[in-house]
C-alpha atoms as one frame of an Amber mdcrd trajectory, in Angstrom:
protein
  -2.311  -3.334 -22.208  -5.451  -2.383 -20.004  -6.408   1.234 -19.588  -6.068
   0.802 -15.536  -2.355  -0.367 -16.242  -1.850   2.559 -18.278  -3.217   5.193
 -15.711  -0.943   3.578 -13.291   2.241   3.698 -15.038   1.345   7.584 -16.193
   0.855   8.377 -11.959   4.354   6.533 -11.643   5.991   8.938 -13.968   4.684
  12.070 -12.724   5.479  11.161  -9.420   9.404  10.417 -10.357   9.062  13.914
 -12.548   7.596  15.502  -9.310  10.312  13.686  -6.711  13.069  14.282  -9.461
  12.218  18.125  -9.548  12.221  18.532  -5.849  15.464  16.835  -5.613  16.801
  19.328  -7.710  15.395  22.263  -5.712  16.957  21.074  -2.577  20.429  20.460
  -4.068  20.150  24.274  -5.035  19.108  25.010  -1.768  22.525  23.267  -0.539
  24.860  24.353  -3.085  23.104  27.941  -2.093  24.474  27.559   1.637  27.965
  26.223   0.566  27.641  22.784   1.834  30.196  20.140   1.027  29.607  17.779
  -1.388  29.096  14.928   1.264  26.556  17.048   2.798  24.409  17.165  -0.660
  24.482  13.372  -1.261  23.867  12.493   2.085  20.745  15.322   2.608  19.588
  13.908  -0.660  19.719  10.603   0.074  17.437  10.501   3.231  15.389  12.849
   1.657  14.258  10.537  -1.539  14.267   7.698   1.449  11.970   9.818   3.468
   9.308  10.734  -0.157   9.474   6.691  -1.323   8.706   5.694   2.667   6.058
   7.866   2.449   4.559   6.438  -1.217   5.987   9.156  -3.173   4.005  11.905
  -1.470   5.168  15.385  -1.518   6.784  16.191   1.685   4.516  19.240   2.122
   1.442  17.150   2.393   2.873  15.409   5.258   3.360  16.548   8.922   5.637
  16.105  11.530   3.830  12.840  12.512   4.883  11.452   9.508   8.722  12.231
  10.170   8.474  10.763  13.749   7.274   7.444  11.809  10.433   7.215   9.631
  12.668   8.213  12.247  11.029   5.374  13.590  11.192   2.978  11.484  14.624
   3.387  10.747  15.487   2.811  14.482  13.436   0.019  15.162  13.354  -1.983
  11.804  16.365  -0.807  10.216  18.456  -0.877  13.369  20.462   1.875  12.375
  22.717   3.744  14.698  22.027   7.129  17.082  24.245   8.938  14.778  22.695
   7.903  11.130  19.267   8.507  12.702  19.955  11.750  13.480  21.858  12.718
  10.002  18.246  11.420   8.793  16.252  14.361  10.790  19.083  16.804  10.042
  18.151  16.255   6.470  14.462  16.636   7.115  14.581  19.273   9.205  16.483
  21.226   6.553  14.054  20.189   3.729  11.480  21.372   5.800  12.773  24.538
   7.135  14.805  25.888   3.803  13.325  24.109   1.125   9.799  24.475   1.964
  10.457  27.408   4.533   7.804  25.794   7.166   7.965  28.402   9.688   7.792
  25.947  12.620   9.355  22.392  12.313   8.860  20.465  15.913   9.324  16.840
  15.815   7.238  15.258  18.693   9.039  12.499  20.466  10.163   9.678  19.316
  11.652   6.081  19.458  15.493   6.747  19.543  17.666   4.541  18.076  19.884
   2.738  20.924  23.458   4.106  21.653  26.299   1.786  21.593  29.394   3.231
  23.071  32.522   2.071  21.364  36.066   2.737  23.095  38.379   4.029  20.294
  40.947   1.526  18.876  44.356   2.945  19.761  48.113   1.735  18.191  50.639
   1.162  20.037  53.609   3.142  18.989  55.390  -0.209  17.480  51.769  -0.994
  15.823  52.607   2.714  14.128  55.538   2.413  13.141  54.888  -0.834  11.132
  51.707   0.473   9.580  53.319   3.897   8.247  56.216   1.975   6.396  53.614
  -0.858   5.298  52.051   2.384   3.404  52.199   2.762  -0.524  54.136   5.563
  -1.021  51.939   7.751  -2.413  49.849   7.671   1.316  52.171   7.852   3.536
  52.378  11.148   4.142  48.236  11.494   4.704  49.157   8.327   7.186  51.760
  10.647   9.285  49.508  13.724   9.422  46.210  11.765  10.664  48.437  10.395
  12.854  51.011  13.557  13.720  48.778  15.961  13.416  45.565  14.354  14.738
  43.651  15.286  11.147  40.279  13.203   9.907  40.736  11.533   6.610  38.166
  14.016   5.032  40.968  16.974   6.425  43.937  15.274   5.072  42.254  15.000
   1.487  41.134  18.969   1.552  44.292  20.845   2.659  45.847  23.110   0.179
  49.013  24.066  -0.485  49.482  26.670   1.774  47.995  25.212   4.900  51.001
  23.818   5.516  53.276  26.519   7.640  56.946  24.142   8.455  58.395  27.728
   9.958  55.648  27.480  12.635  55.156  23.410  12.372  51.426  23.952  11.724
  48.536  22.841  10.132  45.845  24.756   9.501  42.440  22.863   9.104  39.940
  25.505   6.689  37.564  22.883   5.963  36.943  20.545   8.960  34.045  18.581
   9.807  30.925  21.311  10.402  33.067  23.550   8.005  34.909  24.644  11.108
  38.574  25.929  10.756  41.169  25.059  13.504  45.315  24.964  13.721  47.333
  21.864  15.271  50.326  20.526  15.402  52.708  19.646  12.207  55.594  16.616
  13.409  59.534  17.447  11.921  59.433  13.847  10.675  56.735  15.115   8.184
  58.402  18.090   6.362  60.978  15.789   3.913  57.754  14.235   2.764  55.899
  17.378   2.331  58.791  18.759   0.083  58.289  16.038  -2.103  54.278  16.204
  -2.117  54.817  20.329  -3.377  57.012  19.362  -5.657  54.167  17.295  -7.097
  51.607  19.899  -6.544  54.672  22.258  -8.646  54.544  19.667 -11.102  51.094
  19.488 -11.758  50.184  23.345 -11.641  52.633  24.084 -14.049  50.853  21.575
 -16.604  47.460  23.006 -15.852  48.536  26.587 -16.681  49.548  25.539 -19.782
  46.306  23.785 -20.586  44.021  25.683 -22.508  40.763  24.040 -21.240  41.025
  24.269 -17.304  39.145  26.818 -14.647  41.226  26.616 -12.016  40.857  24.893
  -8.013  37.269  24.851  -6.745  37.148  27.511  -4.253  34.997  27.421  -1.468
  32.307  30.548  -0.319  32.464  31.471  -3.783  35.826  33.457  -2.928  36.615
  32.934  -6.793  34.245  35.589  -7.191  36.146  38.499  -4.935  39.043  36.972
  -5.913  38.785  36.078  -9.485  42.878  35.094  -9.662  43.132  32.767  -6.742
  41.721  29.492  -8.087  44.744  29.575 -10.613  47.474  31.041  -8.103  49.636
  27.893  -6.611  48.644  28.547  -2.647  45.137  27.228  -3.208  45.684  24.101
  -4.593  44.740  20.792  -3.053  48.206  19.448  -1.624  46.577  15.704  -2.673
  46.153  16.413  -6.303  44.168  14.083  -8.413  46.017  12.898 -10.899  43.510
  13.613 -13.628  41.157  16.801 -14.402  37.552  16.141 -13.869  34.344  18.416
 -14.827  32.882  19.656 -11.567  28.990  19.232 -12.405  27.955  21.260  -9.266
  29.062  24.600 -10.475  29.050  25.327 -14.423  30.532  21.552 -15.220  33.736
  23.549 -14.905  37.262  21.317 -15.510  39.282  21.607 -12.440  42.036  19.185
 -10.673  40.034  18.114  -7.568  41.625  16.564  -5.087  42.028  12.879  -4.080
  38.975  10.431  -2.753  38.959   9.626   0.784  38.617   6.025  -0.058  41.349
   5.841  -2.447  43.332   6.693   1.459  41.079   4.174   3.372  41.845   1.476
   0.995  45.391   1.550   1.373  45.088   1.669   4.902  43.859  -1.351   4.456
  45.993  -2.756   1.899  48.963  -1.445   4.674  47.312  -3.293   7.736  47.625
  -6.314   5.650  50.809  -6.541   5.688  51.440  -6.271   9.008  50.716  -8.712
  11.771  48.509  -6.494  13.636  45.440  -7.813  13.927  42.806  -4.882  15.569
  40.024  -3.346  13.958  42.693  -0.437  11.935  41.209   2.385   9.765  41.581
   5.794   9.348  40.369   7.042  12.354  41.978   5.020  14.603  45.492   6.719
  13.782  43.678   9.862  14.964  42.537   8.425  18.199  46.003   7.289  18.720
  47.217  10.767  18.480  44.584  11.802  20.844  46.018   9.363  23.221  49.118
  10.128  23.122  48.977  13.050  23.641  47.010  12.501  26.942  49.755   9.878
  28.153  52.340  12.865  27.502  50.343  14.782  30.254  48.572  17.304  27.650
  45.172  18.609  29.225  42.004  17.914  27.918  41.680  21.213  26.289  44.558
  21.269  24.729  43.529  17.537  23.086  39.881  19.202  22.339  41.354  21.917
  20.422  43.831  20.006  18.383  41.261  17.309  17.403  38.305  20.147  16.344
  35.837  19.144  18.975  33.208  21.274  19.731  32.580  19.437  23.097  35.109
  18.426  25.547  32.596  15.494  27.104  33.782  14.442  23.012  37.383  14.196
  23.829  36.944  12.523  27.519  36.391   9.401  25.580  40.208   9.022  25.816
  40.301   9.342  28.978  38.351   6.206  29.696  41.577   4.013  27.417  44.082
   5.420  29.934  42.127   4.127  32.997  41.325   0.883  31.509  43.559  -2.254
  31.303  47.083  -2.707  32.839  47.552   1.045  32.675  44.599   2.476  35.098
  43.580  -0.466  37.007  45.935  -3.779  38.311  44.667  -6.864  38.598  44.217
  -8.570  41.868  45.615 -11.629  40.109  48.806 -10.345  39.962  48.896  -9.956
  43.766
C-alpha cells in the first residue's frame, strides 16, 4: 500500500471519529431538552446528511450559505416534500443554535420545495365498520380510539393507564405531537375493550414487580426524579404494553416495559384493509380524518374539531371543510338536471 493511500484512509477515520463525536454531543443536547425519541433520530439523521453533503466538514466551519445549498438540493434534486424540507432546517437550526450556541442563525432565502395539497382520505361509516372488525384483535381497540377519539397513531401507542377517565368519557393526550397535552372525546363502544386492555396492563405489572431486574416505566421530564415511586406505581404505565422488557439505551440502559411500535399498528392496518373490499389509499391517519369529518357533518364548529384533533392552527383543520363541499355533498352536478 502507497503512503498517499495511507494518509487518506487515516483523514477518513478521523473524520468519522470527529462526525461520530459530534453526533453524540447533539443527542445529549436532545435528550437534555426532553425530546422524544423520534425527534433524536430524525435531528440526527439530517444532521450526518447535512456533515457528509458537505464532505465531512465540521458544521462550524460552514455558514448559512452552505445550509441554503442543502436545503436546496434536497428540494430540487431530491424532490422531497415542503414538510421533510423543513424537518431538515429544524434540525440545523437546532444544531446550530444549541449545539454550537451560534448566537445568530438566519438562513437567507431559498429554493422551497413545491407544496402539493392532498385532500384527506375519509371512510365512509360502512368502510369503518368493516375495517374495525377486519382488525387483529390485539389492535382493535388503538383502531376505535384513532377513530373515536380522533388520536394520531404516535398518541394511541403513548397513553398510559390512567389517561383513560370512562366516568368523564375522556382521553387525555400528555404526549401529543410538539409534546403538547390536550383532552377529547372517549366513545361508550370503547370502554368493554378498555377493560380488557387493563386487565392486560394488571397482568403484566404484576409480573414486573416481581422481577428482580426491572426499573420501572420511562417517565417523561425526568418526573422519576421528584417522584422516585411513580415509574413502578400502575397509573403510569403504557396502556399498549410491549410484550417483552427491553434496555432503554438513552437513559442508564435501564430495563423497562416500553410500549408498543407504531408500525407494529400500521401494519395491521394494513393487514385489516386487506381483507376488506375497500379499495382507497387506508392508513392510520385516515381513521383520524374521518373522525374529523364527522364530526363536521354532525354540525360541530371548527373550534371545537381544532381542539379535539390538537391543532395549533385552525387554517389546519379547514382542510375538512373543503371534503364536505366537494362531490355530491357540496356541489350537484348539472348532469343530473
Amino acid at each position: 500500500m502507497n503512503r498517499p493511500l495511507i494518509i487518506i484512509q487515516i483523514l477518513i477515520i478521523n473524520d468519522n471519529f470527529m462526525a461520530s463525536l459530534f453526533l453524540s454531543n447533539v443527542r445529549r443536547a436532545i435528550r437534555a431538552r426532553h425530546y422524544s425519541v423520534r425527534t433524536e433520530k430524525t435531528y440526527v439523521y439530517w444532521i450526518r446528511f447535512y456533515i457528509r453533503f458537505h464532505g465531512l466538514k465540521h458544521p462550524d466551519t460552514l455558514t448559512t450559505k452552505h445550509v441554503v445549498m442543502f436545503l436546496e438540493y434536497l428540494a430540487i434534486e431530491r424532490n422531497v416534500s415542503p414538510s421533510t424540507q423543513k424537518t431538515a432546517l429544524n434540525a440545523l437550526a437546532f444544531m446550530y443554535k444549541s449545539v454550537l450556541e451560534w448566537d445568530e442563525f438566519i438562513v437567507p432565502d431559498y429554493v422551497r420545495a413545491k407544496q402539493i395539497k392532498k385532500i384527506p382520505v375519509v371512510l365512509e361509516n360502512h368502510e369503518v365498520r368493516r375495517l374495525l372488525a377486519a382488525l387483529a384483535e390485539d389492535f382493535q381497540l388503538c383502531g376505535q380510539l384513532m377513530y373515536g377519539s380522533g388520536l394520531r397513531v404516535m398518541e394511541v401507542v403513548r397513553l398510559r393507564y390512567h389517561d383513560i377517565d370512562e366516568n368523564r368519557l375522556a382521553v387525555t393526550v400528555r404526549d401529543g405531537k410538539g409534546q403538547k397535552q390536550r383532552i377529547t372525546t372517549l366513545s361508550k363502544v370503547c370502554l368493554n375493550a378498555l377493560q380488557k386492555q387493563r386487565r392486560k396492563v394488571e397482568y403484566f405489572f404484576e409480573q414486573d414487580k416481581t422481577s428482580q431486574c426491572w426499573d420501572g416505566v420511562y417517565l417523561p421530564y425526568a418526573l422519576d426524579r421528584k417522584y422516585p415511586s411513580a415509574p413502578f406505581s400502575l397509573n403510569w404505565q403504557y396502556l399498549f404494553p410491549a410484550s417483552k422488557k427491553s434496555h432503554d439505551t438513552r437513559y442508564g440502559n435501564k430495563l423497562r416495559r416500553h410500549h408498543i411500535g407504531e408500525r407494529s399498528v400500521q401494519r395491521a392496518i394494513k393487514r385489516a384493509v386487506r381483507r376488506t373490499d375497500i379499495h382507497k389509499p387506508i392508513t392510520c391517519h385516515a381513521l383520524r380524518h374521518s373522525f374529523a369529518t364527522r364530526l363536521l357533518e354532525r354540525g360541530a364548529d371548527i373550534r371545537t374539531v381544532q381542539e379535539q384533533l390538537g391543532h395549533a392552527n385552525v387554517k389546519t383543520t379547514e382542510i375538512y371543510t373543503h371534503v364536505l363541499t366537494r362531490g355530491g355533498h357540496g356541489v350537484i352536478s348539472p348532469l343530473d338536471e
